[in-house]
C-alpha positions in Angstrom: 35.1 114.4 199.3 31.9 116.1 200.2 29.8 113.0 200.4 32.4 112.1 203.0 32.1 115.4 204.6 28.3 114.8 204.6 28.6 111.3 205.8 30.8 112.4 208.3 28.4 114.9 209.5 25.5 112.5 209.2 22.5 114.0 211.1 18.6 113.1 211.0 18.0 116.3 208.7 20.8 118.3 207.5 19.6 122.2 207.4 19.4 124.7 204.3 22.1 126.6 206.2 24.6 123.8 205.6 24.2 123.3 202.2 24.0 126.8 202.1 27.4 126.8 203.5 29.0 123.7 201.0 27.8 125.8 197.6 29.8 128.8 198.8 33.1 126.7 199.6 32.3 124.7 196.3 34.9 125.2 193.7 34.8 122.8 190.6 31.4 121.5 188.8 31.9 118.1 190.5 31.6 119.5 193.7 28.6 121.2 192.9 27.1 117.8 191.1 28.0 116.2 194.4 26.2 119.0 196.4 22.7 118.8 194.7 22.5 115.3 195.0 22.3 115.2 198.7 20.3 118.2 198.7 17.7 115.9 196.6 18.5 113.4 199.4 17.8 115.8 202.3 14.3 116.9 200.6 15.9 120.7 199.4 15.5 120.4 196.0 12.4 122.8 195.6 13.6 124.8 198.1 13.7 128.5 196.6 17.0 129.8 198.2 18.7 126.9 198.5 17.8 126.1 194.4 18.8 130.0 193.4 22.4 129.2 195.1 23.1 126.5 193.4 21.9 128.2 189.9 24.0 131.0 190.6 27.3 128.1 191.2 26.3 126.6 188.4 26.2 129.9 186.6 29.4 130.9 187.9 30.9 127.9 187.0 30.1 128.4 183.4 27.8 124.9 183.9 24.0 126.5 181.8 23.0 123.6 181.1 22.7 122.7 184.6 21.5 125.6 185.9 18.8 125.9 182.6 17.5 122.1 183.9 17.6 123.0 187.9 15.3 126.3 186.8 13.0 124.4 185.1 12.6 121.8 187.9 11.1 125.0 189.8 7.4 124.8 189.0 7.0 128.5 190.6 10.3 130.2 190.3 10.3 133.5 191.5 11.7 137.1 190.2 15.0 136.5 192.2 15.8 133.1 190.6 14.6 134.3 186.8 17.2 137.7 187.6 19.7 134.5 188.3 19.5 132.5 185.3 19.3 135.7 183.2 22.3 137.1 184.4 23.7 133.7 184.2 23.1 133.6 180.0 24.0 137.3 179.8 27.6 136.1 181.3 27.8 132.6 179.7 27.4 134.6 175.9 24.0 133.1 175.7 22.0 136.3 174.8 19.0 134.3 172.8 18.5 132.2 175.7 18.8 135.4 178.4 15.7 137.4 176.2 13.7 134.4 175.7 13.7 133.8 179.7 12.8 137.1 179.7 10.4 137.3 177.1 8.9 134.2 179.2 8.8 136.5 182.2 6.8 138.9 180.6 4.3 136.7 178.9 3.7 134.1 181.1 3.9 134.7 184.6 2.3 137.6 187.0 6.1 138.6 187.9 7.1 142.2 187.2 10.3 142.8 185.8 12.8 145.3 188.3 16.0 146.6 187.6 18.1 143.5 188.1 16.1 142.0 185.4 16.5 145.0 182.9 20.2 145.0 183.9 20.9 141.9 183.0 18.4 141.5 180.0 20.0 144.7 178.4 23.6 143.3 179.6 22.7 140.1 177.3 21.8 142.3 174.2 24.9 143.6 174.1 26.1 139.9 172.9 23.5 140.1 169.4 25.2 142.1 166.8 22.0 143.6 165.6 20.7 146.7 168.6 17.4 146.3 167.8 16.7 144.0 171.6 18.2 146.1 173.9 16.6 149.3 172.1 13.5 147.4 172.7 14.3 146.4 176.2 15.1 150.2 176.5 11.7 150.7 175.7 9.9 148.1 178.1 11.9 149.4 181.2 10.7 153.1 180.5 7.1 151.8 179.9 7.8 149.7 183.6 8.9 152.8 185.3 12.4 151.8 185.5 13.8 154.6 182.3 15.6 156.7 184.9 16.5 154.1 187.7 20.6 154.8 188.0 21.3 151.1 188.0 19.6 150.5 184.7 20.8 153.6 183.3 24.1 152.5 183.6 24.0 149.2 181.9 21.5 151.0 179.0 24.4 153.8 178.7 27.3 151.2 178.5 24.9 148.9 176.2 24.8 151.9 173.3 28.3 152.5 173.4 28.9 149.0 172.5 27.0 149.5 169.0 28.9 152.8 168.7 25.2 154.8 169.3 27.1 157.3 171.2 24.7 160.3 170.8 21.4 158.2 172.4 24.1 157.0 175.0 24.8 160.7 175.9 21.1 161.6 176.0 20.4 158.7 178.5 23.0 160.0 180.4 22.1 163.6 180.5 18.5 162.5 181.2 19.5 160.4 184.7 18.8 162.8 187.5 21.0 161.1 189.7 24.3 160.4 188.7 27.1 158.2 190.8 30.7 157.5 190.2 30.0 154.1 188.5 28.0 155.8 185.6 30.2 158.8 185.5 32.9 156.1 185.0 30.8 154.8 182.3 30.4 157.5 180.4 33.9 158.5 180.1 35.0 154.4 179.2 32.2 154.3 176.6 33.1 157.2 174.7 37.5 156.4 175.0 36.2 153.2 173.6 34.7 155.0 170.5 37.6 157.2 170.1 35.8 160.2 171.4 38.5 161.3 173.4 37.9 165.1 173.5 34.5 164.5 174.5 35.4 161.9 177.6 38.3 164.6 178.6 35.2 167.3 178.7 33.0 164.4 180.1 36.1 163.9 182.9 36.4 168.1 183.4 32.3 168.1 184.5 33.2 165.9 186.7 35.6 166.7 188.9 34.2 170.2 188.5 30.8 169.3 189.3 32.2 167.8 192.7 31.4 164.1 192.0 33.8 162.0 193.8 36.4 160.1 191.4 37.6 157.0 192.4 41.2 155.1 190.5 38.7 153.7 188.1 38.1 157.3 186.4 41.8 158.2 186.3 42.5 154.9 184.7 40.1 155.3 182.2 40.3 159.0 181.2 43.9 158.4 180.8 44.1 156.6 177.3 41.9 159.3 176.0 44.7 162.1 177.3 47.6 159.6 176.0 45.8 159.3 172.3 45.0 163.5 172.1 49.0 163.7 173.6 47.8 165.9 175.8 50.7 166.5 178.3 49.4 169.4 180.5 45.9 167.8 180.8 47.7 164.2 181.6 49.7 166.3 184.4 46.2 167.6 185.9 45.2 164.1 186.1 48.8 163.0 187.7 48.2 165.8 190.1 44.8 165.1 191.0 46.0 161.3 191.5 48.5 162.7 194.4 46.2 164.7 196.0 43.4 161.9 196.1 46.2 159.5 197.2 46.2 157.3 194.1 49.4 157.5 192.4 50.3 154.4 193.6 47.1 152.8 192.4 48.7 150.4 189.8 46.6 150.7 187.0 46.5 154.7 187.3 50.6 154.1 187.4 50.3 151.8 184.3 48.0 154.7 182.4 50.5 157.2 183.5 53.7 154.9 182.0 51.2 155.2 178.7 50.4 158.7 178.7 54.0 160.4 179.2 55.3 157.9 176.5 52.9 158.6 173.5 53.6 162.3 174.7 57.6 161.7 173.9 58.3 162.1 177.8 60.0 158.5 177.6 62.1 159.7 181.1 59.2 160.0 182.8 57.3 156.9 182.2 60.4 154.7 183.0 60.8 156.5 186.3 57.2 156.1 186.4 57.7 152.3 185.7 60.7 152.0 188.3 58.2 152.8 191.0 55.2 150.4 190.8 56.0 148.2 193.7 54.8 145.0 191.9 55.1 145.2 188.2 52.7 143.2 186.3 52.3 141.8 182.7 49.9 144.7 181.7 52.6 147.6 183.5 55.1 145.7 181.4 53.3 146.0 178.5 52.9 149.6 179.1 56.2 150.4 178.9 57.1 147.7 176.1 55.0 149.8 174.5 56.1 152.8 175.4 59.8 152.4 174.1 58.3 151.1 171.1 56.2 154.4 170.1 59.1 156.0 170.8 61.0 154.0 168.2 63.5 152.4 171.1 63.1 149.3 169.2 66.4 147.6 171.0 64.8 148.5 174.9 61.5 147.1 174.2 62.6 144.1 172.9 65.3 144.0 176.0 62.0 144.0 178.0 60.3 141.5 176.3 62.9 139.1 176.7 63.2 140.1 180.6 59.7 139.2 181.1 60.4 136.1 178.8 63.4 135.2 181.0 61.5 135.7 184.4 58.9 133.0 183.2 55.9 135.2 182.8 53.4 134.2 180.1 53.0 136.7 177.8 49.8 137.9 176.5 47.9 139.6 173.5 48.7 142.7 174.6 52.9 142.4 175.1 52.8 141.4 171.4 50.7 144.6 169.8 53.2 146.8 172.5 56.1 145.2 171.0 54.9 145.2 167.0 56.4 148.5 165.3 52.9 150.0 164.4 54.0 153.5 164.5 57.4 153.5 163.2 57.4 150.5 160.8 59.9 151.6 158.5 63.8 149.6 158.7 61.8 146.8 161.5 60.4 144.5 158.6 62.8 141.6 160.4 61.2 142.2 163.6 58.0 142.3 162.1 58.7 138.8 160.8 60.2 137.1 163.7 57.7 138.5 165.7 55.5 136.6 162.9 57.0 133.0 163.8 56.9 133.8 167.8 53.3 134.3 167.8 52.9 131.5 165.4 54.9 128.9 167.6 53.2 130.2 171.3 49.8 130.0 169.0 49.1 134.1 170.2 48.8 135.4 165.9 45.1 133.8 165.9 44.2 136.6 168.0 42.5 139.5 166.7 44.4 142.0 168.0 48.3 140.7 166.9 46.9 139.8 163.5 45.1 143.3 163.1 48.7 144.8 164.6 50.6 142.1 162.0 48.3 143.4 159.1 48.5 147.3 159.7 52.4 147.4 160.0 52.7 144.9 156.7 50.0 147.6 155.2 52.5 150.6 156.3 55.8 148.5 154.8 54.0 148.7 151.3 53.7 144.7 151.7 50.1 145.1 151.1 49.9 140.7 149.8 51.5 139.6 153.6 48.8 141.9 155.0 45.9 140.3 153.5 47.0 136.8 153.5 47.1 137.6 157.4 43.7 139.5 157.4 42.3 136.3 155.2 43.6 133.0 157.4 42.5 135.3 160.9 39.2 132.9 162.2 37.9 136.2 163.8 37.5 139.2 162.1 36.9 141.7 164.2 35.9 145.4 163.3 39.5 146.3 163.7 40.6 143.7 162.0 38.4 144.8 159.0 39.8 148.7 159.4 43.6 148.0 159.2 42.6 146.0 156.1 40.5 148.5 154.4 43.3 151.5 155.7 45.6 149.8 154.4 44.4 149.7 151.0 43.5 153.3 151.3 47.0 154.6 152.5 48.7 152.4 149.4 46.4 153.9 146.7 44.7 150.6 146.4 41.3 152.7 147.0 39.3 150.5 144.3 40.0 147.3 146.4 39.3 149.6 149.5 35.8 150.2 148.6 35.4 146.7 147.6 36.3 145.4 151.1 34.2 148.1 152.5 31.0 147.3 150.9 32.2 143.4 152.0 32.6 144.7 155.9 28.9 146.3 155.8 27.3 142.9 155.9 28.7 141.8 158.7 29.5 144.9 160.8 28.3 148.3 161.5 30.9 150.6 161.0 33.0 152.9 163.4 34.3 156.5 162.7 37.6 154.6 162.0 36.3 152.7 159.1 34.4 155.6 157.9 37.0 158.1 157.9 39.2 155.2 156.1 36.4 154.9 153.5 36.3 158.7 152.7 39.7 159.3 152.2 39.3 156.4 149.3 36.5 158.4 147.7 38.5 161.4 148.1 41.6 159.9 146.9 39.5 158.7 144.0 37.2 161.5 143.6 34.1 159.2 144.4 31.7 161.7 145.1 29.2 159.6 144.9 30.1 157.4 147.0 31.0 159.5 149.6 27.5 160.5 149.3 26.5 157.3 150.2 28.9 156.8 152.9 27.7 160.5 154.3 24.3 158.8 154.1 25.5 156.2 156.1 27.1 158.0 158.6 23.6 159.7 159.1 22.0 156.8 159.7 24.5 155.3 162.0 24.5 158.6 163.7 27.9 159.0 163.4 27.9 162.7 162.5 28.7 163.9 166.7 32.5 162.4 166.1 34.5 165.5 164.6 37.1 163.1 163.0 33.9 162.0 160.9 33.2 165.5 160.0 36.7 166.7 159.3 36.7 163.6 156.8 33.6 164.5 155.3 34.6 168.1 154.8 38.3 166.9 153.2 36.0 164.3 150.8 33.5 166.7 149.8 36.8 169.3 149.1 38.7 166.9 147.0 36.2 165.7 145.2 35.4 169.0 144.1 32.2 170.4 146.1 34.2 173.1 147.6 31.3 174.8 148.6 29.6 171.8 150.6 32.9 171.3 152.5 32.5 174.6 153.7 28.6 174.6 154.4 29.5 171.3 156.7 33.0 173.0 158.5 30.5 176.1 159.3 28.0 173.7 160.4 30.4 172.0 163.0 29.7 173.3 166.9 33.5 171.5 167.7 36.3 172.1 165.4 39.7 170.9 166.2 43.1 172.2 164.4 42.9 169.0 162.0 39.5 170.4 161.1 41.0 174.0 160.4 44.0 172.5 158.3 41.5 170.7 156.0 39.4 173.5 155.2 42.5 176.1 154.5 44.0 173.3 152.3 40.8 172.7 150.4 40.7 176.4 149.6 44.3 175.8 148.6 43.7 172.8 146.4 41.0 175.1 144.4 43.3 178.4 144.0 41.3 180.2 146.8 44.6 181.9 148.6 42.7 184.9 149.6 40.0 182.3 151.4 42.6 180.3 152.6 44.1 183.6 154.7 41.2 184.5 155.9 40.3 181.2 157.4 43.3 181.2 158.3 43.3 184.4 160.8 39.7 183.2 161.8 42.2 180.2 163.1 44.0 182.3 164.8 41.5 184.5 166.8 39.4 181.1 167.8 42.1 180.3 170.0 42.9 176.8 168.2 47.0 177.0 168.0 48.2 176.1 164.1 50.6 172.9 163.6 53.2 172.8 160.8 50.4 171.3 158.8 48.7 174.5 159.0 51.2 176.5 157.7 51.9 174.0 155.2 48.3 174.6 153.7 48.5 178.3 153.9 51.7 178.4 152.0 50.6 176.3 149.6 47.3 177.9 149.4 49.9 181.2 148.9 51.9 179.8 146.1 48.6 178.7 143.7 47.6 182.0 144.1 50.2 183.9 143.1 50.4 185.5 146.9 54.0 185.9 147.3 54.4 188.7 149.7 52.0 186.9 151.8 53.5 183.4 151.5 57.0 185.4 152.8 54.7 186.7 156.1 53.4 183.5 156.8 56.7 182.1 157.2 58.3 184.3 158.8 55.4 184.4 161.5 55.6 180.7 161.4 59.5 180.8 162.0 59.6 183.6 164.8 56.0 183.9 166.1 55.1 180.4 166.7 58.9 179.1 166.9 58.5 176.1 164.3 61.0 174.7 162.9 60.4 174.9 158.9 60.1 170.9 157.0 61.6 170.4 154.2 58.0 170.9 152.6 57.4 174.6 153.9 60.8 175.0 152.3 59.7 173.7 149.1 56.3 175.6 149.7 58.6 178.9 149.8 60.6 177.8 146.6 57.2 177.1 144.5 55.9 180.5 146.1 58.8 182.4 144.6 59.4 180.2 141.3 55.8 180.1 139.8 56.2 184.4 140.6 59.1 184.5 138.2 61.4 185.4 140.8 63.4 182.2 139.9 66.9 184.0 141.2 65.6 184.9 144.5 64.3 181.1 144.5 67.9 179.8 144.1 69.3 182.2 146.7 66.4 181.2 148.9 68.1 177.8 148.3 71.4 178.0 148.8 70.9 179.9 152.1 69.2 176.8 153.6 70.5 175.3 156.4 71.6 171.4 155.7 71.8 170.0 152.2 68.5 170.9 150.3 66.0 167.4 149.3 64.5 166.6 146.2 61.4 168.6 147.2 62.8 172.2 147.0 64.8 171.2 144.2 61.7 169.7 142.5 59.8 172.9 143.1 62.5 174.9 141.4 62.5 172.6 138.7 58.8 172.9 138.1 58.8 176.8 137.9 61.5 176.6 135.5 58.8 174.7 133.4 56.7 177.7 134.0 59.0 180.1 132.9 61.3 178.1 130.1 64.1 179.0 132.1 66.5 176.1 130.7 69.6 177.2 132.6 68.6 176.9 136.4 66.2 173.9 135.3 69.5 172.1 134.6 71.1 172.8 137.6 68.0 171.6 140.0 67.5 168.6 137.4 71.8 167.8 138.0 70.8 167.8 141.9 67.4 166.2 141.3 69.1 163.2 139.2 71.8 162.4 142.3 69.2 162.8 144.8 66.0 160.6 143.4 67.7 159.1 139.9 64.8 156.7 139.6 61.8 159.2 139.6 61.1 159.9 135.9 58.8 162.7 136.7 62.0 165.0 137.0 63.1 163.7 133.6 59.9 164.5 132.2 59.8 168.1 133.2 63.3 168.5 131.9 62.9 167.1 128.6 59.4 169.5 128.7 61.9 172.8 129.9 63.8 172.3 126.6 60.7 171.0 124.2 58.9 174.7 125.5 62.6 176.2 124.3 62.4 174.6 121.4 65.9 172.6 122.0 64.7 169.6 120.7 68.0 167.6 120.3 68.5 168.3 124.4 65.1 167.2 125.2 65.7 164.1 122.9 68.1 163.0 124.9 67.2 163.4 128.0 64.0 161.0 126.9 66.9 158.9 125.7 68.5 158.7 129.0 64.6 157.5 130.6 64.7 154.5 127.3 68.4 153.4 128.8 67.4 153.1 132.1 64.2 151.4 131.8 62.4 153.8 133.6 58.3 153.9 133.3 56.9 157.3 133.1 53.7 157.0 134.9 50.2 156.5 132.0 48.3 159.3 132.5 44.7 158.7 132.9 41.1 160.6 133.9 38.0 159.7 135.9 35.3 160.8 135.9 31.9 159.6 137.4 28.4 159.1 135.6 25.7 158.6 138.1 27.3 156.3 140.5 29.8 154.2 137.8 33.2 155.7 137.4 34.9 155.3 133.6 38.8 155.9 133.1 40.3 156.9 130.1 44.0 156.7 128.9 45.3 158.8 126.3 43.9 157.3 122.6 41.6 155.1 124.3 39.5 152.9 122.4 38.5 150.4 124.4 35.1 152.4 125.8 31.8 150.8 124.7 31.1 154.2 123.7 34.5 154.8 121.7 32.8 155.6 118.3 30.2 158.4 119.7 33.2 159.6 122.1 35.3 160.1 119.1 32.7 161.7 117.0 31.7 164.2 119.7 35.4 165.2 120.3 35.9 165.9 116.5 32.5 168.1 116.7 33.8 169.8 119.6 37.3 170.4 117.6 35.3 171.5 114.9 33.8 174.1 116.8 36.7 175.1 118.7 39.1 176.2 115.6 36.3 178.3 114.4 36.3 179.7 117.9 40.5 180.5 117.1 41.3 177.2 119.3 45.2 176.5 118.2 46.6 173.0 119.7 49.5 173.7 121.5 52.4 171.2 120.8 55.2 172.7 122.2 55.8 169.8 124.6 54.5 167.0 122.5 57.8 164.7 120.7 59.5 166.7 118.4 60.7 164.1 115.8 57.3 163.9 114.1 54.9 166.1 112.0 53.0 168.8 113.6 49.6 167.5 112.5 50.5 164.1 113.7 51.5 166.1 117.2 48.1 167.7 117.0 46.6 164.4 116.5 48.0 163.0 119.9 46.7 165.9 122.1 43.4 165.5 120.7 43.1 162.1 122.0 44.4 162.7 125.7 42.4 161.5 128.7 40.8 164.5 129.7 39.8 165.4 126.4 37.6 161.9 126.3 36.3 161.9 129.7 34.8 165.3 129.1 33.3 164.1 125.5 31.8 161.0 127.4 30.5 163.4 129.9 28.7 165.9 127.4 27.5 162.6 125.7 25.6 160.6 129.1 24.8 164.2 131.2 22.0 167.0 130.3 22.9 170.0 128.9 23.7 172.4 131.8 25.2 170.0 134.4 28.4 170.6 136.1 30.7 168.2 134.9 33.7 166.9 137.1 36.9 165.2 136.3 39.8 163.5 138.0 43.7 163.1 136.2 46.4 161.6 137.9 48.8 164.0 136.5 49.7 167.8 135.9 46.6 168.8 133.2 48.8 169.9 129.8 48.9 173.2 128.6 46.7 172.4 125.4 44.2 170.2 127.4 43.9 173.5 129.9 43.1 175.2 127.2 40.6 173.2 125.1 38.6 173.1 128.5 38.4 176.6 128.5 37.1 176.7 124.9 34.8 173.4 125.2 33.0 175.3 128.5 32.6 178.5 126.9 30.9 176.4 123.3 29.1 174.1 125.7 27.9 176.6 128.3 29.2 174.4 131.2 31.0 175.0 133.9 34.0 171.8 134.0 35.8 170.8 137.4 38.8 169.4 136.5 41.4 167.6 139.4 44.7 167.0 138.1 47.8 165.8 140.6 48.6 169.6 142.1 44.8 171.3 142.2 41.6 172.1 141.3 40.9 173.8 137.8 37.1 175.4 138.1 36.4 176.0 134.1 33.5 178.4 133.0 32.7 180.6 129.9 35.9 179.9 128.6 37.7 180.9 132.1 39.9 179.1 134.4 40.0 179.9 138.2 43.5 180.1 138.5 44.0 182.6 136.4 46.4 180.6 134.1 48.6 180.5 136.9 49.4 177.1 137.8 
């Protein structure tokens, strides 16, 4: 077609202008072809514009290898037609090729490299997975002159959020002396897309404050960050400010809008919101498609999805991970499924997105084998993909298998403060410490340790895994604390007996200005009733009730019922009880339950344990403490047959078992384990330790151990429980002096409790002990809590 244009148009010599002309009109590569034949023909072929045209078509066009040949035909190319080609690469995801033209630049012509060139050289880098060339080209573009040029700024800013270096993008930012809306923009995109959303909020306030002009662009970036934090008065600012600049009809501000009052439970809103975009696209659909499903209105987002089916829009990506039920999972395992086959059939599940979405809602429905065989057959793992998989592992107690996949992800990725934050509620799920070392180690060098999610992790690992007093020396080191950060430290206090501590955080809380959630009432109450703090446990409720207008969770009831029930005050625990309002759940009645333990108080313990066996009849834990009420009352036929009543039923009490860590290798230990390399020197330390202890006036307490055999062969099993041979290993592999720490999955025993007292006071050393309610600091024959547990 355009050789008959040309021919048409035949003329002694056609002018660059012409062809000029033809490569802007030209739309396909065979017009292009067409176009630099008779540009050979009509002598233009080392003509410097008209060649740098038709590289940038060919560029365009996705056509390198073209453009690559038509620049080298260029025996002196200039700077303008290098910028080309390396912009070209940079787009075309050819980042080796893009440095070594500009490495070529540098070395082997007398051209000077300008801001276009660093632009696009830095642009390119962003395609290797390793930083380490665009640092460099960082570097070179300082050394040229070029470190505070806006332009280059820019692209260097946007470059470092890509490999999550958030704190050098900030300080290339901060050192720009001028500043437009495009980097501003930047800025706040770069740090939503690395989940600092606080910070691009305050990133967003300096802006408008600072009088730089906001365009759409800003609004419709700032607004995801507003929509994850829920923050509905600061989303309302930006609404505002979108009316008075005159873009609130500005589609993709609308579409941010439809997002933001959704994920804040304002589901009205958005879908008057969504009634007034003048011409509804796929991604305002999406919006609200997702927005009635985070709002669990399951039936009107797929109502939606099969509108936009029926109107013959293609559906994308994004439609899908709107409609999957990532946030409320639970009773949609059906949809989840048939979801499954749609994405299969209209080939959409290879993409990383729907299979990470597919794999984190399997993770949440416990079907933790469909959630990897998806994360396994997905072609392109991406960094998400590889954080559902190892969260998922995490939130199902898988954390071995967690770690595992964690150290497998490092190879190939450097991780986010999602992944890390997964990772260090593994190691502080299984009291890793250190691991979480290592991973804290890691967070330094990936300069992660700006991202207050990271810190609040690092402050609940270093807590649970029993370093109570480097959790606090990292929350006091924190400039930004947010009321997740609070919670974690008042509930580590509360996890090791600290109520006291946990109060006076608490009111520090209070006077910051930071307003508590229910969670932080939780851990003070909690925190109250391990400490024995009952009148104060009774003020924080009531101030959390009629001061701060929450309505109490079944768990602050339950906190209230454990607060009054390991006092004694079992009565005023039952009256507490009965005057709740709506039928009481297995947690208040498990509390009660457990205080009657406490206190051998046989009568109400079978009247929660009645309630407790309609409620939850397959949790054997509440059988256990029953049988345990009447062993401790010496009723021995009663607790007989309540064991009898777990053998009937086929119902597994949970193996108790203990970690503990030497050097970086963890060792568990069940109850009469022999299976430890180390068995014979275990078992010969724990009968010196015995030894020693009965001439200290150790007695082995068997009140709750089976009654139908002899009380030396009861004595016998408690001397071989878990915890009693992880500390025996422990004295055997560590010096004498060193802290020792320990991890049970279950309540510690009355006569294990106490043999740790005796074994620190013989051995001089101070024992940490974790079992499933709290921390147990052990030294000179004392326990921190006071016996009172």
């Amino acid at each position: 077609m355009i050789s008959r244009n040309i021919s048409s148009c035949r003329a002694p010599q056609l002018d660059r202008n012409f062809f000029l002309g033809l490569l802007n009109k030209a739309t396909c590569l065979s017009h292009l072809t067409q176009t630099h034949a008779q540009i050979i023909l009509n002598g233009y072929q080392n003509d410097l514009a008209t060649v740098t045209k038709l590289t940038h078509k060919f560029s365009d066009l996705k056509a390198m290898r073209h453009a690559r040949d038509l620049f080298l035909s260029i025996a002196r190319p200039d700077l303008f037609l290098f910028n080309v080609v390396i912009r070209g690469f940079a787009a075309n995801a050819a980042p080796f090729s893009a440095i070594s033209l500009y490495t070529h630049l540098r070395k082997n012509t007398n051209l000077k490299p300008d801001k276009f060139t660093y632009a696009f050289a830095v642009s390119a880098a962003s395609g290797f997975k390793d930083e380490k060339y665009g640092v460099l080209l960082h570097a070179h573009s300082i050394v040229d002159g070029l470190g505070l040029n806006l332009y280059v700024g820019s692209i260097v800013v946007d470059f470092y959020f890509k490999f999550s270096r958030v704190e050098l993008a900030q300080k290339v930012f901060d050192g720009l002396p001028e500043k437009d809306t495009v980097l501003w923009n930047t800025m706040i995109s770069g740090l939503v897309r690395n989940c600092y959303y606080s910070d691009s909020m305050r990133v967003f306030g300096d802006m408008v404050v600072g009088g730089m002009g906001f365009d759409s662009t800003t609004l419709a970036t700032v607004l995801p960050a507003v929509a994850e934090l829920q923050e509905l008065k600061a989303g309302m600012g930006v609404h505002c400010l979108a009316l008075k600049a005159g873009f609130h009809s500005d589609v993709h501000v609308l579409t941010g809008l439809v997002s933001l009052y959704s994920k804040c439970k304002e589901l009205e809103t958005a879908r008057l919101l969504f009634g007034h975009i003048s011409r509804t696209d796929l991604i305002c659909y999406n919006a609200m498609i997702a927005g009635y499903t985070c709002n669990n209105e399951t039936e009107s987002s797929v109502s939606l999805f099969r509108d936009l089916l029926a109107s013959g829009e293609k559906v994308n990506s994004s439609t899908i991970v709107g409609l999957i039920p990532v946030s409320s999972p639970f009773g949609h395992l059906h949809l989840t499924g048939s979801l499954q086959t749609f994405c299969v059939k209209s080939g959409i599940v290879s993409h990383p997105s729907v299979s990470t979405a597919f794999v984190t809602v399997y993770c949440r429905l416990n079907e933790i084998e469909s959630a990897r065989q998806l994360f396994d057959q997905s072609k392109e793992k991406t960094l998400a993909s590889w954080n559902a998989m190892i969260s998922g592992y995490t939130q199902n107690g898988l954390t071995e298998t967690a770690i595992s996949l964690f150290r497998e992800m490092i190879s190939e990725f450097s991780p986010n403060p999602v992944t890390v934050t997964s990772i260090l509620s593994a190691c502080a799920q299984l009291g890793a410490i250190s691991l979480g070392k290592w991973v804290h180690g890691l967070i330094k060098s990936k300069n992660l340790e700006s991202n207050i999610y990271v810190l609040t992790s690092l402050v609940d690992m270093y807590a649970k895994c029993g370093s109570i007093v480097e959790a606090r020396k990292l929350f006091d080191s924190m400039t930004e604390k947010n009321v997740v950060t609070w919670n974690a430290m008042i509930s580590a206090y509360g996890l090791h007996g600290d109520g006291h501590e946990a109060l006076k955080l608490f009111t520090e809380m209070l006077h910051s200005g930071i307003s508590p959630s229910a969670v932080t009432f939780l851990s003070v109450l909690y925190a109250c009733s391990h400490a024995g703090l009952v009148r104060e446990g009774e003020e924080i409720f009531d101030h959390m009730v009629h001061n701060h207008g929450f309505e109490p969770l079944p768990e602050h009831y339950a906190c209230m019922v454990d607060i009054l029930g390991r006092a004694g005050k079992l009565e005023k625990a039952l009256e507490f009880i009965k005057e709740l309002p709506g039928e009481p759940g297995p947690p208040v009645w498990g509390a009660l339950l457990g205080a009657c333990m406490i206190h051998k108080n046989t009568e109400l313990a079978r009247v929660a344990s009645e309630r407790l066996f309609e409620l939850d009849p397959d949790n054997t834990g509440y059988y256990v403490l029953l049988s345990n009420v009447y062993s401790a009352d010496r009723n021995f036929p009663k607790a007989a047959s309540v064991r009898q009543v777990v053998k009937n039923r086929n119902l597994a009490k949970t193996p108790g078992c203990t970690l503990v860590e030497i050097g970086e290798t963890p060792h568990v230990f069940i109850c009469g384990d022999r299976s430890h390399p180390q068995a014979k020197a275990i078992y010969r330390m724990l009968d010196k330790l015995m030894g020693k202890m009965a001439e200290a006036g150790f007695q082995t307490e068997t009140v709750t151990a089976l009654h139908d055999v002899e009380e030396e062969e009861k004595e016998l099993m408690m001397k071989v429980h878990s915890e009693k041979l992880a500390i025996a290993f422990a004295l055997i592999e560590t010096a004498p002096g060193t802290e020792i720490r320990i991890f049970k999955n279950l309540r510690v025993c009355l006569d294990c409790h106490n043999a740790t007292k005796f074994i620190s006071k013989i051995t001089e050393r101070v024992i940490v002990v974790r079992d499933a309610n709290r921390f147990h600091h052990f030294k000179d024959g004392v326990c921190s809590c006071g016996d009172y547990w």
